[in-house]
C-alpha positions as CSV (number, residue, x, y, z in Angstrom):
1,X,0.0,0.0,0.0
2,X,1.0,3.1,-0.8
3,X,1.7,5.9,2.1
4,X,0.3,8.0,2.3
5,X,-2.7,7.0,0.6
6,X,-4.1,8.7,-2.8
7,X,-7.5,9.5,-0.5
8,X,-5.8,11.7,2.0
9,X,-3.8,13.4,-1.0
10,X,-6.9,14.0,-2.8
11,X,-7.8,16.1,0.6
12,X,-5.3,18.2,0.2
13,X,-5.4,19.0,-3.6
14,X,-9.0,18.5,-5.5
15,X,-7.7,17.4,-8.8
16,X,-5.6,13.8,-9.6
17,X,-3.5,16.3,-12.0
18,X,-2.7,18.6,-10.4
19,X,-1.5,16.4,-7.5
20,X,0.8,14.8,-10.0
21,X,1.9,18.3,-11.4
22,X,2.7,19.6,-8.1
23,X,4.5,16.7,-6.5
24,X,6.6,16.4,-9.8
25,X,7.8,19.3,-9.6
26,X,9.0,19.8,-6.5
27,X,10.5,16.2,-6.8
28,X,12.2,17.7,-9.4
29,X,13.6,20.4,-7.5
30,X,14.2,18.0,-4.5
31,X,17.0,16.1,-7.2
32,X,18.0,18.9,-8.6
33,X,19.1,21.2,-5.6
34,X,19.8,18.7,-2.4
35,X,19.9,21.5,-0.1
36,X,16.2,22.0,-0.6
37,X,15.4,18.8,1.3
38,X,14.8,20.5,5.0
39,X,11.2,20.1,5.0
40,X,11.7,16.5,4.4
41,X,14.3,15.3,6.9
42,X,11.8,13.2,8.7
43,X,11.1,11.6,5.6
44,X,10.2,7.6,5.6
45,X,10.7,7.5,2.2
46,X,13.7,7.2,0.0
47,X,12.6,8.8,-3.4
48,X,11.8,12.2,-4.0
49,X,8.4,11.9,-5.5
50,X,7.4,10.4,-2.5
51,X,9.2,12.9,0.0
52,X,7.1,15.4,-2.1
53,X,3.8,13.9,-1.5
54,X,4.5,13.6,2.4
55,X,5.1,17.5,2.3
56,X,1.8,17.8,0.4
57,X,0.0,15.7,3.1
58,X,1.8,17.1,5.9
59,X,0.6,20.7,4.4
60,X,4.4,21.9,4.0
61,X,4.1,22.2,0.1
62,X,0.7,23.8,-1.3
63,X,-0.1,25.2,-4.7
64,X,-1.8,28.3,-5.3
65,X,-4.0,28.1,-8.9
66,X,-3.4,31.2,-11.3
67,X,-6.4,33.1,-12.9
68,X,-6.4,33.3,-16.5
C-alpha cells in the first residue's frame, strides 16, 4: 500500500492532475538542488516523488492556482 494513501492526498489538492503536477515538480527540484530537502528530513521514504507527497500531506508544500 502506498503511504500516504491517494484518499488523503486528494484532501489536500481537488484534482488527480494537479497532484501529479505539483509533487513532480517539487520532486524535481528536491533532485536537482539537495539542499532544498529541510522540509523532508523526517522523511520515511527514500525517493523524492514520495518525499514530495508527504510534504503535500503534511501541508508543507501547497499550490496556489493562477487566474487566467
Amino acid at each position: 500500500m502506498l503511504n500516504p494513501s491517494i484518499d488523503s492526498l486528494m484532501t489536500k489538492i481537488d484534482s488527480k492532475y494537479t497532484l501529479v503536477t505539483v509533487s513532480a515538480h517539487r520532486a524535481r527540484q528536491l533532485r536537482e538542488n539537495p539542499g532544498m530537502q529541510q522540509k523532508t528530513e523526517k522523511s520515511k521514504s527514500v525517493n523524492f516523488v514520495g518525499m514530495a507527497l508527504e510534504e503535500i500531506e503534511a501541508e508543507k508544500l501547497s499550490y496556489t492556482q493562477k487566474e487566467e
